[in-house]
N, C-alpha and C positions, 0 to 999 in steps of 0.2 A: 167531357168525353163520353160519348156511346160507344157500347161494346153491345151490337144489334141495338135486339130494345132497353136496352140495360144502360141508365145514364150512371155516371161518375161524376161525383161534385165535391172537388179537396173543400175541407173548409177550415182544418187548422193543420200546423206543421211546421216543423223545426227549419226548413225553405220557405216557412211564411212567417219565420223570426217568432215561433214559439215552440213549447217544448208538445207535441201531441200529433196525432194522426188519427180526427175525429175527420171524418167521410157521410157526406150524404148519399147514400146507395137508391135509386129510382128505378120500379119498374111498371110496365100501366096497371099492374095489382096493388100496388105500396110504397110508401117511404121508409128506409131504414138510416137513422141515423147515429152510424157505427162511434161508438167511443166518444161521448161528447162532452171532452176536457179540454182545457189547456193549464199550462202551468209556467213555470219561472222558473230557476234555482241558482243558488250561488254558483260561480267558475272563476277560474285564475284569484282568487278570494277577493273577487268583485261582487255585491250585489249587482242583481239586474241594471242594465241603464237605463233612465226613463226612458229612451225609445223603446225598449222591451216592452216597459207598462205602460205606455202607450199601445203599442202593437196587444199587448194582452186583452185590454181592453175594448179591443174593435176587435178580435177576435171573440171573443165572450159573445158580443152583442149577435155577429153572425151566430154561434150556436143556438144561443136561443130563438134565434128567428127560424134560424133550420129544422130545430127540436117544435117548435109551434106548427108547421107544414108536415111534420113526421108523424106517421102509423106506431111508429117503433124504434126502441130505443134499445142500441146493441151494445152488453159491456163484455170485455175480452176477459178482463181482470181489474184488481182494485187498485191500482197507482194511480196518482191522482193527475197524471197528467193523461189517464182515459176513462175515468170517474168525478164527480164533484165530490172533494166532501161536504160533511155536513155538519161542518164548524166555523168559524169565523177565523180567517185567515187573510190577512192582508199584505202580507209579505211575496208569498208566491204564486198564490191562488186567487187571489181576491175572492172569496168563496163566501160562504153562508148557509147555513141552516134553510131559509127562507127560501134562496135563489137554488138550491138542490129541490125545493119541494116544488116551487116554479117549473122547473127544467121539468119534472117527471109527472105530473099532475095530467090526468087519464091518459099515461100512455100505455101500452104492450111493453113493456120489461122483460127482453131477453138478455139471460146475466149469467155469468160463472158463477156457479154452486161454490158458497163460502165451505159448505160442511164437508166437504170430502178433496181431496187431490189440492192442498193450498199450504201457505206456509201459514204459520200463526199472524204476521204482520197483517196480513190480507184477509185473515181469519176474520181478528175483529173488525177490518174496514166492512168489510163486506158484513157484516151482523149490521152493525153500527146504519149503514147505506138500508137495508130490510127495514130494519126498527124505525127511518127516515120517513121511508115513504110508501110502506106497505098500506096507509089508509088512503093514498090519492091516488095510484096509479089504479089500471083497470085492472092489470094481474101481472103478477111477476113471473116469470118461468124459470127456472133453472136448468141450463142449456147444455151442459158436457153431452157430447155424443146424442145431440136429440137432432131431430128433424122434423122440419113445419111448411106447412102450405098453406099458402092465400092468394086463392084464387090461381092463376097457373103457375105463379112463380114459389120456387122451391128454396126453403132456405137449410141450409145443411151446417151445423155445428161440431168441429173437432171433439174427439177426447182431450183432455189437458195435456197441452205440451210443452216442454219445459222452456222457461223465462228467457232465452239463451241456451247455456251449456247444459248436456246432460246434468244432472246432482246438482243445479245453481239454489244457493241459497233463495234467491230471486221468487223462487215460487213456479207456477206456472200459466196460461192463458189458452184462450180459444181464440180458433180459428175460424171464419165463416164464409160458406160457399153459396153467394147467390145465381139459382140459375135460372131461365125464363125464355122458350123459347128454342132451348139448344145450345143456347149461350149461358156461359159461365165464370163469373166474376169472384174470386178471393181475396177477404179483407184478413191477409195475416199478420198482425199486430206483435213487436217484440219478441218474435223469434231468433232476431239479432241475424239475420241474415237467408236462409236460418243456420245455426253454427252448428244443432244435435242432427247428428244422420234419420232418428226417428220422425222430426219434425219434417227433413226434406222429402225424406221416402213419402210422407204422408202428403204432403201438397203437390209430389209429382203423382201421385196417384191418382190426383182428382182433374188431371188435366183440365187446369182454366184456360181460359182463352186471355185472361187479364188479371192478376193476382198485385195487391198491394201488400207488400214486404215492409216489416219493419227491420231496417239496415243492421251495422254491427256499430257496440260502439267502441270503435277503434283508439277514441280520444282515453281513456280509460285503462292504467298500469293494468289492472288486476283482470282486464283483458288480454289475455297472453297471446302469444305470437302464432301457439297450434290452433286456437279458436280463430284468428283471423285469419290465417291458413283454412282451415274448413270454412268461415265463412264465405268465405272468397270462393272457394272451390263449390259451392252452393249455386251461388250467385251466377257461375257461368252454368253451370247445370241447371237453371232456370232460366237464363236467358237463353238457352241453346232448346228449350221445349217451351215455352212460352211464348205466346207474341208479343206479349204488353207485359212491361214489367215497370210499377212504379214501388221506387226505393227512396225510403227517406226513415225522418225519426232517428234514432243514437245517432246513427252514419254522419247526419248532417249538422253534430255536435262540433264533429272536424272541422279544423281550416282545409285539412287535404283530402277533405272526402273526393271531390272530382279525380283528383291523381290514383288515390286507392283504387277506386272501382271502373279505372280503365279499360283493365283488363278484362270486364263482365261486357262493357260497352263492345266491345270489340265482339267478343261473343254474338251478341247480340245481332251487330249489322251485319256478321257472316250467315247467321241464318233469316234473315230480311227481317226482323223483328226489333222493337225497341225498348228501352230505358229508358224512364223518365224520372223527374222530382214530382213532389206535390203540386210545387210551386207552377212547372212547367205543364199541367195536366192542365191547372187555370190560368195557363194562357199569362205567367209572371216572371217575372226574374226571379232569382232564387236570392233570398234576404235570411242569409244563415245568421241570425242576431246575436246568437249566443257563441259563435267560434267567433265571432268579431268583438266581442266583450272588448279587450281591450283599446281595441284600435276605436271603438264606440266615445271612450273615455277621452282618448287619446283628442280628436276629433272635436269631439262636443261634451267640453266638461260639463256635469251636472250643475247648478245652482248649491250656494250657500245651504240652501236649506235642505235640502236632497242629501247632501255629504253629509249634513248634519242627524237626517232621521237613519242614514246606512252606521252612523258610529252611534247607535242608542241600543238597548237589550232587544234581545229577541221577543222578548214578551211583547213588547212596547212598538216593534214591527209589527205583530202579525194583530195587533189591534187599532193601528195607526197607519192610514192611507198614505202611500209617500207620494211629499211632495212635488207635483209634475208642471 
């Protein structure tokens, strides 16, 4: 998708059957490639089903082909399904010390500042993520409320806004405004809709012309009914100023995301503007893998041996490839 000269390239997400909303952002000044994770995680007390680690795995491989073409490498915050870590993990991340140093090796590093505006979880990811690979990349910057230019196109960095709900344990993240030309592009990552009034006030402020939203995650008790309420109530308040709005990530943890965000949809085509998935920006069907967990099982039981490596310890997962 172009937004003028400003290209849009999904290249992971929970409608491309993983958990992330890593974005290759392109303008003829640069590459930026926003958040470049993916991850897995237990649901319905299923591990993943290999189609998942399957899907993870050709997902990965794009990232790194993306991150190899990219100027710049954009991180919102430190969860790991918009960061690599930098440990050996084989259960949800298929991850490595190695392959984080890989991914980052002479790039531009714009990152949320661990030391200030964070929760402690994130504290140490983010020390942890510096101590990684502060000798390969060519410089790291730390991005809250900064703004940078290369060559015409402008890249504009939030203050930290909260993970979701005003006070969310969650932490918080940045938001990032590419402009170039007059045109201007928002990669807003886990704002959950966004549900805090500060987050929305702040992204209707900067009037994009195309803003990628990370959705609410509705699948989730301890998401209560006023936050999906205010989500929602967002959600048409950006579609009704917006013209491109692509919404994915928690949202599309649901079986019923489509049904939830009807009523944004409809917003949307009253004022000639649209809604899209990730999935649907690259031109795909939407493969929500993880609301389908079950019915995955149901479908296509795993192998003997598969069942066997999901009933072994956690230790013994996350240092043991399962088998596919």
């Amino acid at each position: 998708m172009n937004i003028g000269s400003i290209s849009i390239e999904p290249i992971a997400a929970e409608s491309m059957g993983v958990r992330s909303l890593c974005t290759l952002i392109r303008t003829p000044d640069i590459a930026i490639l926003m958040d470049p994770s993916a991850s897995l995680s237990m649901r319905y007390q299923l591990e993943p089903h290999p189609m998942e680690y399957r899907r993870l795995l050709k997902v990965l491989e794009r990232i790194f082909v993306s991150a190899r073409t990219a100027d710049v490498l954009s991180i919102s915050h430190y969860h790991f399904d918009h960061v690599r870590p930098g440990f050996t993990d084989y259960r949800y991340t298929l991850s490595s010390r190695e392959e984080l140093q890989r991914l980052c090796q002479g790039k531009i590093v714009l990152a949320k500042d661990y030391r200030d505006k964070i929760n402690a979880s994130q504290r140490r990811r983010g020390f942890y993520f510096e101590k990684d690979v502060k000798d390969l990349v060519t410089e790291i910057r730390w991005s809250d409320s900064r703004r940078y230019s290369f060559g015409n196109t402008d890249l504009l960095y939030s203050p930290a806004l909260p993970h979701g709900p005003k006070d969310t344990r969650l932490g918080f993240v940045l938001t990032t405004l590419i402009e170039y030309d007059g045109k201007r592009v928002l990669f807003a990552p886990d704002v959950q809709g966004p549900v805090a009034q500060e987050s929305l006030d702040y992204i209707l402020s900067l009037s994009p012309d195309a803003a990628i939203i990370g959705g609410p995650p509705i699948y989730l008790n301890k998401f209560e009914d006023h936050h999906k309420t205010a989500a929602l109530h967002s959600l048409h308040a950006l579609a009704s100023r917006i013209p491109m709005l692509i919404v994915d990530h928690h949202l599309m943890r649901s079986s019923n995301c489509s049904e939830w965000i009807a009523s944004a949809l409809d917003f949307a085509h009253y004022h000639n503007h649209s809604i899209l998935s990730m999935a649907e920006v690259a031109g795909l069907e939407n493969e929500c893998l993880e609301a389908d967990r079950k019915e995955l099982y149901r479908k296509s039981p795993p192998c003997e041996a598969f069942v066997g490596w999901t009933k072994a310890t956690d230790e013994y997962k996350a240092h043991h490839l399962p088998p596919l």
